[in-house]
C-alpha positions as CSV (number, residue, x, y, z in Angstrom):
1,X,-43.3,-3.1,15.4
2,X,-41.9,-6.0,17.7
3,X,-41.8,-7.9,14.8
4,X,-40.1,-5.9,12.4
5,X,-37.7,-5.0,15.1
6,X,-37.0,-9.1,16.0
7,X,-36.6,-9.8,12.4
8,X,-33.7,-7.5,12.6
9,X,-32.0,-9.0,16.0
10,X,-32.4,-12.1,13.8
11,X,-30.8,-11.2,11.0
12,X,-28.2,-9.8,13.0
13,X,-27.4,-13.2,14.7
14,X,-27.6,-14.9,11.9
15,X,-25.2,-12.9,10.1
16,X,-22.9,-12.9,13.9
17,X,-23.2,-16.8,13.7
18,X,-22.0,-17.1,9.9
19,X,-18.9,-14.9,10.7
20,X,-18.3,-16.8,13.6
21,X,-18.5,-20.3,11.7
22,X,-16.5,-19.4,8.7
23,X,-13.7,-17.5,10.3
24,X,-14.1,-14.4,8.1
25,X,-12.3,-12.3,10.7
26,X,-11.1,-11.9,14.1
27,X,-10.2,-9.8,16.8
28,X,-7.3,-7.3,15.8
29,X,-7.5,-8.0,11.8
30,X,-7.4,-4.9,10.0
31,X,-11.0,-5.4,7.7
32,X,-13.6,-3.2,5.8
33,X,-17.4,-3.8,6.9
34,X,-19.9,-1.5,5.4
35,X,-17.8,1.0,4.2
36,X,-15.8,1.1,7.2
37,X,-11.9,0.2,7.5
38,X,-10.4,-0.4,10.7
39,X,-9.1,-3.2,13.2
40,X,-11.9,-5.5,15.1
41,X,-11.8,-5.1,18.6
42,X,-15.1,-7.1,19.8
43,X,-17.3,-9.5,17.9
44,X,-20.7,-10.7,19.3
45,X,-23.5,-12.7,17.3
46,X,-25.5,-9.2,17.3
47,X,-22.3,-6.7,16.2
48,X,-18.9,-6.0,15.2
49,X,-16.9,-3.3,17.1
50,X,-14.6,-2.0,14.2
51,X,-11.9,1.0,16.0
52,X,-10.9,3.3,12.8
53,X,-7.7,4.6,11.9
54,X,-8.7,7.8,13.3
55,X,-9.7,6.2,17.1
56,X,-13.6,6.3,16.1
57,X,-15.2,3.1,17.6
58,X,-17.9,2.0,14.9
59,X,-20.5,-0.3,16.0
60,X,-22.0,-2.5,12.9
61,X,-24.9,-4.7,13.3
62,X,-24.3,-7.8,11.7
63,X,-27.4,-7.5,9.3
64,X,-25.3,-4.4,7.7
65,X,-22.1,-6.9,6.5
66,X,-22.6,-8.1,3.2
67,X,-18.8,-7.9,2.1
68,X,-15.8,-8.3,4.2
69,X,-12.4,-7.2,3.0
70,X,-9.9,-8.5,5.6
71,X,-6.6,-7.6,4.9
72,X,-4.8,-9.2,8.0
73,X,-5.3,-12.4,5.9
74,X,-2.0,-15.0,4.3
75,X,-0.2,-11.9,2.9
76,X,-0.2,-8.1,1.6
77,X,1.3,-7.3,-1.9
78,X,2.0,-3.5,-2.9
79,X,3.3,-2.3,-5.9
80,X,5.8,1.0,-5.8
81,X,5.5,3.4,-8.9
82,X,8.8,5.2,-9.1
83,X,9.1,8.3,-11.6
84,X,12.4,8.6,-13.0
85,X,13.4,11.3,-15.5
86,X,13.4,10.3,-19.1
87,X,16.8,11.0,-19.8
88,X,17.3,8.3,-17.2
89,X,19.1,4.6,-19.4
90,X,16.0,2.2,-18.6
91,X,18.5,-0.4,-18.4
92,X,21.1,1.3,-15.8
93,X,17.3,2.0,-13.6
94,X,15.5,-1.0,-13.6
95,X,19.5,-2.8,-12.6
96,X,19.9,0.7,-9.8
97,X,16.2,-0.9,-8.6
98,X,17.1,-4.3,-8.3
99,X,20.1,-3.7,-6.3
100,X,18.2,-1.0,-4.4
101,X,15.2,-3.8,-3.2
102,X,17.8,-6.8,-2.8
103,X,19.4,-4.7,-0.1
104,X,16.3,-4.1,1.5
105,X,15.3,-7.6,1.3
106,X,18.7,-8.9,2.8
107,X,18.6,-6.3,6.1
108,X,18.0,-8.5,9.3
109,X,15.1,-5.5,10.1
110,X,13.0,-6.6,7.5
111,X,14.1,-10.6,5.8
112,X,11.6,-12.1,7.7
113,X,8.7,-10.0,6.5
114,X,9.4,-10.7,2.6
115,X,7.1,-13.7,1.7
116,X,9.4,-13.7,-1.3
117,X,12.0,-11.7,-3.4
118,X,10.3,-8.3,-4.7
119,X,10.3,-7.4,-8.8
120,X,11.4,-5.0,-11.0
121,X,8.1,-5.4,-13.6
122,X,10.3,-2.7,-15.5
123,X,8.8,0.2,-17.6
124,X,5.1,0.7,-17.1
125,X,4.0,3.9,-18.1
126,X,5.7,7.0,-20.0
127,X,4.1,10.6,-18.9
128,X,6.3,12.7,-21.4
129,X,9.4,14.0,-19.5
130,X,8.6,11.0,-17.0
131,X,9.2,7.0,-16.7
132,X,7.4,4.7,-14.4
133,X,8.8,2.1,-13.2
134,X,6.9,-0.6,-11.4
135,X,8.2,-2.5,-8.0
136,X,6.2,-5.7,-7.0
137,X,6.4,-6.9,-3.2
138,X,4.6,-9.5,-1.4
139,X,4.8,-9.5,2.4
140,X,3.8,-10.9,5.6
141,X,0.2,-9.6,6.0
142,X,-0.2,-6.1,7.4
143,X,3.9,-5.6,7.3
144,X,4.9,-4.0,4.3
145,X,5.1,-0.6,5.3
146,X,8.1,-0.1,7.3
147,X,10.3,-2.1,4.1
148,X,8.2,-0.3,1.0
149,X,9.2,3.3,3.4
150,X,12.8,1.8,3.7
151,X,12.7,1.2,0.1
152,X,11.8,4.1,-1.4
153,X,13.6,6.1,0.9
154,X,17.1,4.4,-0.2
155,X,15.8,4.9,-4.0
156,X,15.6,8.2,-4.0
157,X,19.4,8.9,-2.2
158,X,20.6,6.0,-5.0
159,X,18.9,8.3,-7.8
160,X,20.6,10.7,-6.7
161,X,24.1,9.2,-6.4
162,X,23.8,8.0,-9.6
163,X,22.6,11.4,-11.0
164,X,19.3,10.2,-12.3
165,X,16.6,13.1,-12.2
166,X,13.4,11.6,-10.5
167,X,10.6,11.7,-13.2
168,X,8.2,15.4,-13.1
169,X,5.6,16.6,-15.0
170,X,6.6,20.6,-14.2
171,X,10.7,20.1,-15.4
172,X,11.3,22.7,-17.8
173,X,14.4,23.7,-19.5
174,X,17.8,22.7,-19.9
175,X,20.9,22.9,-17.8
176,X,24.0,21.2,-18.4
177,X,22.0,18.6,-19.8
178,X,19.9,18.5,-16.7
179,X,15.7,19.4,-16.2
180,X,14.8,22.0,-14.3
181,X,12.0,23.1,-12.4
182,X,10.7,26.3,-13.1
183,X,12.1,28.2,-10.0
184,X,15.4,26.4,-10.7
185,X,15.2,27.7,-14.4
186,X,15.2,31.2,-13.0
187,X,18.3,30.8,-10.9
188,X,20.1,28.9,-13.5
189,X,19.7,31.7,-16.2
């Protein structure tokens, strides 16, 4: 039983010392060990203290890590799907998008996040009465999320300004050349 148990302890700092030596993480990187995402608060050559999103302190022996995702690593890249409606000119959207995300990209607030301009990929999935368009941004690690919220949140007033529908499944009807949703459809007739 000693045995078995030291072979364990063994593997364990073996595993610690590996980490250790080729810098897979550190203290406060955001990773995923064994299943489990969160930001590293301790590292010895026995265990990694991982703190969850949630505030749950997991405690993973170093045998247990076989694959390390660390995403507070060079950069973060996230991809925005935005659903316009299909009445919506591709061309007048995808140049409404550009403008929209070069904005973005130019405040002071968030310039020195972008790693480099984000993309308009264009059209990348139809859904019937729905067009997706896809958004491509690269980022300091760990910093999109303020921008990408910025972002979408200035889309959606521009698709509205611009009277462009976003894209939904449940639009039904016809109004003045508009979709409606089924408990506008109602009111309308």
């Amino acid at each position: 039983a000693i045995g078995l148990a030291a072979q364990t302890i063994v593997k364990d700092m073996i595993n610690g010392m590996l980490v250790l030596v080729e810098d897979q993480y550190n203290v406060g990187d955001w990773v995923t060990l064994a299943g489990i995402s969160g930001t590293v608060e301790a590292m010895s050559l026995r265990k990694t203290s991982v703190r969850g999103g949630d505030g749950t302190l997991n405690l993973i022996p170093n045998s247990q890590i076989t694959i390390v995702a660390n995403q507070s690593r060079d950069f973060s890249t996230t991809t925005l799907n935005i659903s316009v409606d299909f009445s919506a000119d591709p061309d007048k959207v995808i140049a409404l998008l550009r403008k929209v995300i070069t904005e973005v990209r130019e405040e002071p607030a968030y310039k020195s996040i972008f790693l480099e301009d984000p993309k308009v990929l264009g059209v990348d999935q139809i859904k019937g009465p729905e067009v997706i368009y896809l958004i491509s941004v690269k980022t300091q690690a760990r910093k999109q999320y303020d921008a990408i919220r910025e972002m979408q949140k200035r889309i959606r007033l521009a698709l509205e300004e611009n009277d462009m529908l976003p894209g939904s499944p449940f639009r039904i009807g016809d109004s003045g050349g508009k979709r409606l949703l089924p408990g506008e459809q109602a009111k309308a007739e």
